[in-house]
C-alpha positions in Angstrom: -1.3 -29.8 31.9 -2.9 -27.6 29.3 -2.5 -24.3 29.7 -4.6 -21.7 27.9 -3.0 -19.2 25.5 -3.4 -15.7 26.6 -5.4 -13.8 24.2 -3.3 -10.3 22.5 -4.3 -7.5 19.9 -3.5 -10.0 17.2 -6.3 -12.3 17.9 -9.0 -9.7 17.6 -11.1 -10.1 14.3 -11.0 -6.3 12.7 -14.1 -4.5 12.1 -13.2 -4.1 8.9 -13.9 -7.4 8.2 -17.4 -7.1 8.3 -17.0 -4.8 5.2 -14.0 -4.9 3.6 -12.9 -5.6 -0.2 -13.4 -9.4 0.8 -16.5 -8.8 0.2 -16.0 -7.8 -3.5 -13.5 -10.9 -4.0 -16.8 -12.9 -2.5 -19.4 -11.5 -5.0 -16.7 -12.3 -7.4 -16.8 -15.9 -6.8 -13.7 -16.1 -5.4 -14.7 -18.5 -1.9 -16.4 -21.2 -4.4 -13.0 -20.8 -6.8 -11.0 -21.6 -3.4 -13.5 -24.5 -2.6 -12.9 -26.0 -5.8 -9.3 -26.5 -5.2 -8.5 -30.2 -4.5 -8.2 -31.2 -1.4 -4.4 -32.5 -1.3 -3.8 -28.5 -2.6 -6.1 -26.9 -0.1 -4.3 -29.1 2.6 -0.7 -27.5 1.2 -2.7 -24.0 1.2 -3.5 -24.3 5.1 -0.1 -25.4 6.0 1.0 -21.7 4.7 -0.5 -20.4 7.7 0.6 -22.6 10.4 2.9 -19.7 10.9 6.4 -22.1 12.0 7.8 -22.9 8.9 8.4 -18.8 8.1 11.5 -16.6 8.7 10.9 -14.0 10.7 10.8 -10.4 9.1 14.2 -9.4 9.1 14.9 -6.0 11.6 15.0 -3.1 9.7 18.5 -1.2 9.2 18.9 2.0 10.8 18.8 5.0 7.8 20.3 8.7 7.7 18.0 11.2 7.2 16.7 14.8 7.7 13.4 15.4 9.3 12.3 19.2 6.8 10.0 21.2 8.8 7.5 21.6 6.4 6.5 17.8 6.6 6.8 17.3 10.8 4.2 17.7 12.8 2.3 17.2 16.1 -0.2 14.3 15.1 -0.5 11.6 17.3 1.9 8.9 15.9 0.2 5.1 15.2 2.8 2.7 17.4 5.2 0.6 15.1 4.0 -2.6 15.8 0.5 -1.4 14.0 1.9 0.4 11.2 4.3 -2.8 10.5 1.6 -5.5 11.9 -2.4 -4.0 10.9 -2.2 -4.0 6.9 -3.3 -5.3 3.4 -0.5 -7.0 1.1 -2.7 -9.5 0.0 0.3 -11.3 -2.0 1.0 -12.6 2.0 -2.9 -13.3 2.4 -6.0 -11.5 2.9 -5.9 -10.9 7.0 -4.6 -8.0 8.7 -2.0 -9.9 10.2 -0.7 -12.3 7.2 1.4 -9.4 5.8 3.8 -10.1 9.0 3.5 -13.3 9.5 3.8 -14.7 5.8 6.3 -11.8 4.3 9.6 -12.3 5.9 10.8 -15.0 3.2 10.6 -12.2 0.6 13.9 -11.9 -0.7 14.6 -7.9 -1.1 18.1 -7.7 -1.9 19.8 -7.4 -4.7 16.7 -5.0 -6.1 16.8 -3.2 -9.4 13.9 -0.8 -10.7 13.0 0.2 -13.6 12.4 3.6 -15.3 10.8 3.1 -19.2 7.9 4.3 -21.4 7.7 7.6 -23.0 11.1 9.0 -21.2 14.2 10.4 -23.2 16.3 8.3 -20.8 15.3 5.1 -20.0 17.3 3.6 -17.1 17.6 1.0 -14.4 18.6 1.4 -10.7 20.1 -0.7 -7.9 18.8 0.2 -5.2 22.9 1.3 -3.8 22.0 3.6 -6.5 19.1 5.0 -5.2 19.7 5.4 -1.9 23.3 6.8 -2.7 21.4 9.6 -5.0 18.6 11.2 -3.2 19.1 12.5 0.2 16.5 10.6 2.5 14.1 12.5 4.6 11.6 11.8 7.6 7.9 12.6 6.6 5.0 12.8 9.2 1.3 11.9 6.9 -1.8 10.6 7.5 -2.8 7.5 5.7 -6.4 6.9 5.1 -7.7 3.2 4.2 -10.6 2.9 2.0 -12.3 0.2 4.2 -12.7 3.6 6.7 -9.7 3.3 9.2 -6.6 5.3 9.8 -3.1 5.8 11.3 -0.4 8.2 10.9 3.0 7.4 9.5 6.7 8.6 10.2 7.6 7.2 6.8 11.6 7.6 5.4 11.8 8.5 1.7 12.2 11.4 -1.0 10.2 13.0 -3.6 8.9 10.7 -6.0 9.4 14.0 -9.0 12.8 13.9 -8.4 13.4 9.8 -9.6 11.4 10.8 -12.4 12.6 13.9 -13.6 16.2 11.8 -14.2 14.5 10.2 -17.1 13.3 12.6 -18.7 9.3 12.3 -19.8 8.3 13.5 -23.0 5.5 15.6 -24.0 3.7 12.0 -24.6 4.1 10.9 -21.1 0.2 11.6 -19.6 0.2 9.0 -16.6 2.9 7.8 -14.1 2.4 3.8 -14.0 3.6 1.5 -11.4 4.2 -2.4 -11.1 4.9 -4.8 -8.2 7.5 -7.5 -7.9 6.3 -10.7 -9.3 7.3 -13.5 -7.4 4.8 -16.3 -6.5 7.6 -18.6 -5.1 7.8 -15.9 -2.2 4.6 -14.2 -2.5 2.2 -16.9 -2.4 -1.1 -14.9 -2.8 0.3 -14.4 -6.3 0.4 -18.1 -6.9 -3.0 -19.1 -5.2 -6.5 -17.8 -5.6 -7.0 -19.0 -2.0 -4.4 -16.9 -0.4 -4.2 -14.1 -2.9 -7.7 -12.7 -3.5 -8.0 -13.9 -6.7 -6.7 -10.6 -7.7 -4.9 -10.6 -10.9 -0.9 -10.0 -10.4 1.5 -8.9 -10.4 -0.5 -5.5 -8.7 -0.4 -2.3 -10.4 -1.4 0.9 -9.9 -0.8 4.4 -11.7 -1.0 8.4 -11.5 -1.9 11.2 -13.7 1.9 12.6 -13.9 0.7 16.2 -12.4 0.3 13.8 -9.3 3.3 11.9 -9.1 4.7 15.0 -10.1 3.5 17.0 -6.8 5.8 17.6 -3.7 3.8 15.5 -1.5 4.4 12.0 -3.8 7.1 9.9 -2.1 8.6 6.6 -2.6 9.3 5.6 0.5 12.4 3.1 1.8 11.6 3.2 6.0 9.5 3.9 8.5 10.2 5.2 11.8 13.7 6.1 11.1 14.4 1.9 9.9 14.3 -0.1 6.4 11.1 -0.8 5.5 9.5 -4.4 6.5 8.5 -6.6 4.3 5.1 -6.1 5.2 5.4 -2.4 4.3 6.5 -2.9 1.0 9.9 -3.7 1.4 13.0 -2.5 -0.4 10.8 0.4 -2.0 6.9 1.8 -1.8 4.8 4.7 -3.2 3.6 7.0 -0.5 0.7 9.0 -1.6 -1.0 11.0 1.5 -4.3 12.5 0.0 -5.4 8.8 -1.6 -6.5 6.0 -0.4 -3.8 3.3 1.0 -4.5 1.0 -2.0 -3.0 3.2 -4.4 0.1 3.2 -1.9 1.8 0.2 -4.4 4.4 -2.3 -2.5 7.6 -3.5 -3.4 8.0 -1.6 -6.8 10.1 -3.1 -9.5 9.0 -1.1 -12.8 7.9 2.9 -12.9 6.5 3.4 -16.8 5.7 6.8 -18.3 2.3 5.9 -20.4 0.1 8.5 -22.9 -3.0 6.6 -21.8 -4.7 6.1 -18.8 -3.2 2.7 -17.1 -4.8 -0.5 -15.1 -4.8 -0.3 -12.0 -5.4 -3.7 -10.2 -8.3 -2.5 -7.3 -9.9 -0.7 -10.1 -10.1 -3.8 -12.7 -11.5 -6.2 -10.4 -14.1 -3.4 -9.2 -14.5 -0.3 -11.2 -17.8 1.0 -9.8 -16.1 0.7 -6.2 -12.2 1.7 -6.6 -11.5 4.3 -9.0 -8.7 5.5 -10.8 -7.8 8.7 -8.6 -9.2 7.2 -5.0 -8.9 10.8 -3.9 -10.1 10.6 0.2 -13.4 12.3 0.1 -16.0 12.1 2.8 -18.7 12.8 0.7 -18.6 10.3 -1.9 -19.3 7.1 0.2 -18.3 3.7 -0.4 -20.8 1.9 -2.0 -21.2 -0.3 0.9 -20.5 1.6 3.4 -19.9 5.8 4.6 -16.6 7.6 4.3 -17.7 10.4 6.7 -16.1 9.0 9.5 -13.2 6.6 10.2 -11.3 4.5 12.7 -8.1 5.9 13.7 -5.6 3.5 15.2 -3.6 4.7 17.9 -2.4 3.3 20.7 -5.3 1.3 21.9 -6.4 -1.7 21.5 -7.5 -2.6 17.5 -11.7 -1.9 19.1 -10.5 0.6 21.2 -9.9 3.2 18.6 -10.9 6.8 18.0 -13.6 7.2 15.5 -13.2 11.0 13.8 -14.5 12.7 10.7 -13.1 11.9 7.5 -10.7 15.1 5.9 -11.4 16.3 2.2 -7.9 15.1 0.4 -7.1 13.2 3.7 -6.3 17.1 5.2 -3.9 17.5 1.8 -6.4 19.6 0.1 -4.0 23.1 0.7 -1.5 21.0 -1.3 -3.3 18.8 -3.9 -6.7 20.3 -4.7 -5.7 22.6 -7.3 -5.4 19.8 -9.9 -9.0 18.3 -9.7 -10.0 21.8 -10.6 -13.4 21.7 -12.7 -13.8 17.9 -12.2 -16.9 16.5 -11.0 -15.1 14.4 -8.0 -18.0 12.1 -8.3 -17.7 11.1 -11.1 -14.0 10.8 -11.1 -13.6 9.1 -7.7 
């Protein structure tokens, strides 16, 4: 006899998707693009998200590290299973939920990354070489989505200046930029308008160097106290507290030391919406919608959440503000 699924978390529709950057994908033309595929392919596309045919994410390995005072705190903690099930990797599909579901066949070992560009010393690490030279440590931040909700992250990592500074920059290097794995046999948003977004990959992103320069920049290997998912951004992220998650890159493969201002994948497909910096500031809105306020998710249910004002800087401003000095944050948003 049939027997009714119960209904969890997972089968709520967001909010957010009554406003968020599937919107811009849809003005774009991506929904007709995706109607245009033939049908045999369309049928192959669905069969991606029948959600059997998947490994699971592997469990995260246990990692050693400090927990410095200076970045603890007593914030209210978002529950794992959010933080590693609630999030955007749209190379896994464009629902909160595909991310888990669709990433656990990415393959994130070995993993080199690569340090080039205007540097004195070019290099290329393993990532036994990375986690054998910088000292992991536990780090308590907020993290602010642009589509207006929130949760805060015990992420596992170490200062993005101090990767860097190994290479050397030279007095050429201006901006910090970043690139994604490309993989579209594993990552099948990055093979398929349909699933992907019609984004163009692999995704990129990039900093002024003053900014990936400051303390509070990470690249990040865990989250609470394990390795990283693959949902996460799995073997190695960017962790950047006082932007906007979509400048947070996944699964980085190149770092590249540029004189000019670099793509940046959110910002190419949409300039007037995503800019460059993506600073968290509640009083430039959205264009579709306010930043004043946003949804932080706790341990309620994904419409049971606590809405709460919006910080300047994401509550980094102590920390960061001093290098948007004189600039009209309006204007570079």
């Amino acid at each position: 006899m049939f027997k009714p699924r119960k209904l969890t978390e997972a089968d709520v529709t967001p909010e957010s998707i009554f406003y968020d950057r599937r919107k811009v994908l849809q003005a774009l033309g991506i929904s007709a693009a995706a109607l245009a595929v033939p049908q045999n392919a369309r049928a192959d596309i669905l069969s991606w998200f029948k959600g059997h045919d998947r490994p699971a994410a592997p469990a995260g390995k246990p990692l050693d590290f400090t927990k410095p005072a200076a970045y603890q705190n007593d914030l209210t903690l978002t529950p794992e299973d959010k933080v590693s099930g609630y999030n955007n990797f749209y190379e896994f599909g464009l629902d909160k939920a595909d991310p888990a579901a669709n990433a656990g066949q990415l393959v994130t070992s070995p993993w080199t990354l690569k340090i080039e560009g205007e540097v004195a010393k070019p290099m290329t690490l393993d990532m036994d070489d990375i986690m054998k030279r910088f000292p992991l440590e536990q780090r308590i931040y907020r993290m602010r989505c642009v589509e207006a909700w929130s949760m805060v992250v015990p992420w596992v990592g170490f200062q993005l200046s101090e990767i860097l500074k190994l290479a050397e920059p030279t007095s050429n290097a201006r901006y910090v930029a970043f690139t994604t794995l490309y993989d579209p046999q594993h990552m099948p948003g990055q093979k398929d308008r349909f699933i992907g977004g019609g984004l163009d990959y692999p995704y990129v992103e990039g900093l002024r160097i003053d900014e990936a320069m400051n303390p509070l920049a990470m690249l990040t290997v865990g989250v609470y106290g394990k390795a990283l998912p693959p949902q996460n951004g799995a073997p190695i992220r960017l962790t950047i507290p006082w932007k906007y998650g979509f400048k947070g890159i996944k699964s980085i493969v190149n770092i590249k030391f540029t004189k000019d201002e670099p793509p940046t994948t959110w910002n190419q497909i949409a300039s007037n919406e995503y800019g460059f910096y993506a600073n968290v500031n509640p009083h430039v809105d959205h264009p579709r919608w306010s930043q004043a306020t946003e949804r932080f998710i706790g341990s309620g249910g994904l419409l049971d959440v606590q809405r709460q004002p919006t910080l300047l800087f994401n509550g980094y401003a102590d920390q960061v503000a001093s290098m948007y000095h004189g600039m009209d944050l309006r204007k570079f948003y």
